[in-house]
C-alpha positions as CSV (number, residue, x, y, z in Angstrom):
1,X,19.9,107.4,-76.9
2,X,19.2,106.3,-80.8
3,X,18.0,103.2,-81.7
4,X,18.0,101.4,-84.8
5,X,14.9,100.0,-86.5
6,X,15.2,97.4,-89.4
7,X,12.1,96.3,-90.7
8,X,12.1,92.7,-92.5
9,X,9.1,91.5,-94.8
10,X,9.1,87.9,-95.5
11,X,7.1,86.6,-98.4
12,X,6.4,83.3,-100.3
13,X,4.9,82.3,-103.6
14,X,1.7,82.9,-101.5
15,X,2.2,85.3,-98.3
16,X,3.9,88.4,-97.1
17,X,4.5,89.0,-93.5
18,X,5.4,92.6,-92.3
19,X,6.8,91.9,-89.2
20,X,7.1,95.7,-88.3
21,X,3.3,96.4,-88.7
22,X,2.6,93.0,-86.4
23,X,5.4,94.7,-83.5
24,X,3.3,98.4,-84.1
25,X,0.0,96.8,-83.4
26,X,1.2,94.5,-80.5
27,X,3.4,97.6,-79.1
28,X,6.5,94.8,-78.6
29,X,9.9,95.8,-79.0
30,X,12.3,93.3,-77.9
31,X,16.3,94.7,-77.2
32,X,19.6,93.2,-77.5
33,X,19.1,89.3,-78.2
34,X,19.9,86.8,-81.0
35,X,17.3,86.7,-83.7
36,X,16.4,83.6,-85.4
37,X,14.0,83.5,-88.8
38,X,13.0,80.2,-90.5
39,X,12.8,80.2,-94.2
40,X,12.2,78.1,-97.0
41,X,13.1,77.6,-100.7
42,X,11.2,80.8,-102.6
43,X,10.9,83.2,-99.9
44,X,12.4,86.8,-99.9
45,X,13.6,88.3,-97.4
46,X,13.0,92.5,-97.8
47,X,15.5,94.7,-96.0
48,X,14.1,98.3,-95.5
49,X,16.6,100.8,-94.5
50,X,16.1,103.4,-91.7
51,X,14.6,106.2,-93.4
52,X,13.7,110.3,-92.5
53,X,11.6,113.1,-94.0
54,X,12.0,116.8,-93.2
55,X,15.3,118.0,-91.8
56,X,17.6,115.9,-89.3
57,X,21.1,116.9,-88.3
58,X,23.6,114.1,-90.2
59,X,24.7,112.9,-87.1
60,X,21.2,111.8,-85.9
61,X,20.9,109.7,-89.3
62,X,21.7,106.1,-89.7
63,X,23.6,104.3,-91.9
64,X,24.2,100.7,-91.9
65,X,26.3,98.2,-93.6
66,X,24.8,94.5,-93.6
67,X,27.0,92.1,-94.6
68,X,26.7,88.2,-95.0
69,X,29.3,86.2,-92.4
70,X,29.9,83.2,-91.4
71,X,29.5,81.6,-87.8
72,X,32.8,82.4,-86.6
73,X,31.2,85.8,-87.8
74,X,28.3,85.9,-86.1
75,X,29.4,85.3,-83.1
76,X,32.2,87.6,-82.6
77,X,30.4,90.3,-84.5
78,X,33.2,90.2,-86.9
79,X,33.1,91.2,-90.7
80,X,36.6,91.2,-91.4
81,X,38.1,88.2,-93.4
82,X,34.9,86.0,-91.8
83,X,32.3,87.9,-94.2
84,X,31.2,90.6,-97.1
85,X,29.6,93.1,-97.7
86,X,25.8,92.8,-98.8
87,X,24.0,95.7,-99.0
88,X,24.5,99.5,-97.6
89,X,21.6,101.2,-96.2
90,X,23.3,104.8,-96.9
91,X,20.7,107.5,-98.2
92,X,18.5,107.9,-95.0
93,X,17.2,111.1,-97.4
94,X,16.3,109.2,-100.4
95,X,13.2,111.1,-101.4
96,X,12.0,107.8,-103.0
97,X,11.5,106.7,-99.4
98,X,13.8,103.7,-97.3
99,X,16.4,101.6,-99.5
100,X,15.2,98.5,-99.5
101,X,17.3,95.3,-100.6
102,X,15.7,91.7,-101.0
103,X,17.4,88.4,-100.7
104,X,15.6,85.5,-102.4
105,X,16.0,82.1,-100.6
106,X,17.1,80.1,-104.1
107,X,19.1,77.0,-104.4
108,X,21.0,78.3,-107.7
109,X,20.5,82.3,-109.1
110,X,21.4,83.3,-112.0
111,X,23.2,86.6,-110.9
112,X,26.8,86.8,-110.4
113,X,26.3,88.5,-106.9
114,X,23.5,86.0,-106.0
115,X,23.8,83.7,-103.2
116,X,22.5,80.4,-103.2
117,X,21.2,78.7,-100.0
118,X,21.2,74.7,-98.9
119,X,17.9,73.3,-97.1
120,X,18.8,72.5,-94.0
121,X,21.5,74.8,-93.4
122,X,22.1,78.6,-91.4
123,X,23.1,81.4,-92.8
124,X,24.1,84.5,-91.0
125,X,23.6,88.7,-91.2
126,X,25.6,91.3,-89.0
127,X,25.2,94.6,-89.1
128,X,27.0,97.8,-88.1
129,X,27.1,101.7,-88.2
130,X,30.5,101.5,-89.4
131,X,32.8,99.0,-91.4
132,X,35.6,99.6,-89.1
133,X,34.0,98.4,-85.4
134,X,34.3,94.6,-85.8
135,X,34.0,93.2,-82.2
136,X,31.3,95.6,-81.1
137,X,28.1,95.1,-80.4
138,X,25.9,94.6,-83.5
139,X,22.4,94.0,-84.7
140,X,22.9,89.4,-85.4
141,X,20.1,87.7,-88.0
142,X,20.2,84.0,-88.4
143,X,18.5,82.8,-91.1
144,X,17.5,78.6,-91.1
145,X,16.4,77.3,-94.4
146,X,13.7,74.9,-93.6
147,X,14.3,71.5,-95.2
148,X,10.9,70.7,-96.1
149,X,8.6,72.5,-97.7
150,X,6.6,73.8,-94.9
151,X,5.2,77.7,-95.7
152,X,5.2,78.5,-91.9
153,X,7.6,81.6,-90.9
154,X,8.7,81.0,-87.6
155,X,10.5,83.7,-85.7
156,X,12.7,82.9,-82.6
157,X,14.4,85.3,-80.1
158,X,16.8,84.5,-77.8
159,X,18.2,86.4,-75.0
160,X,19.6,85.0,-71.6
161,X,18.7,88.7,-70.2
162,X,14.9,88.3,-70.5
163,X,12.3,85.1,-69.4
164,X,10.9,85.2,-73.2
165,X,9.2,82.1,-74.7
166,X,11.5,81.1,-77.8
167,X,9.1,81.0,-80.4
168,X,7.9,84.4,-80.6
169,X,6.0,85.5,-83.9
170,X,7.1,88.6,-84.0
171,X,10.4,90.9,-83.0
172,X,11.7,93.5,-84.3
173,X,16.1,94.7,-84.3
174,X,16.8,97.4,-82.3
175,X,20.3,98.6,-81.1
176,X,21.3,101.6,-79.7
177,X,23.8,103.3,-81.0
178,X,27.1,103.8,-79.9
């Protein structure tokens, strides 16, 4: 059985949290579940992509697609016609070590394939091995943009599976493959 890591660094015009050094120290690996991570206006979000050194057969590699969906999305799991594509974690080799993609929590960018996010509102990640298994299980982010200006990164897990308080500081994705 594979799993899946995805590692997310939030940071702010003062802080950086690396959530997958606090889960290494605290040895917590949380499965399955809804993940919930408040933000506010200025923070990034940092993607890294599953990464390997040395020699692994191709078939033990992973690959991701992340795209950005919308609740309907979420919920099903479902990229198609709900949702687009956002970044592609697809050179598990890269001898510059793991891809890793940033989103920037701004209420207007100045990119053409920027997004811009609403205090006060969700928005909503999914993620898959492969573009063409909408409806199966898939690694869910739901990101709430704070509506104040509070600097405080909260991180909330929910699972009906497991007696976990919701407003854990830490988690980490992890699916197994399929």
């Amino acid at each position: 059985l594979n799993f899946v890591i995805l590692s997310i660094t939030f940071s702010g015009l003062s802080r950086t949290i690396s959530l997958l050094e606090t889960i290494m120290s605290e040895g917590m690996w949380f499965v399955h579940g809804e993940y919930t991570v408040e933000v506010t206006i200025n923070d990034y979000l940092d993607i890294y992509c599953p990464h390997y050194e040395g020699t692994w057969p191709a078939e033990h590699m992973e690959n991701y697609v992340l795209y950005m969906v919308n609740y309907d999305g979420y919920t099903s799991c479902d990229h198609h016609r709900k949702g687009f594509k956002r970044w592609e974690c697809n050179r598990p080799l890269s001898t510059s070590g793991p891809l890793k993609f940033s989103e920037k929590f701004q209420l207007f960018t100045p990119f053409s394939l920027g997004f811009e996010f609403r205090p006060g509102h969700e928005y909503y990640y999914i993620s898959s091995p492969h573009s063409n298994l909408a409806g199966k299980p898939c690694l869910k982010l739901k990101v709430y943009v704070k509506p104040t200006s509070e600097s405080e990164v909260r991180i909330h897990h929910y699972d009906d599976n497991m007696d976990q308080d919701k407003n854990q500081d830490k988690f980490l994705l992890k699916e197994p493959l399929l």
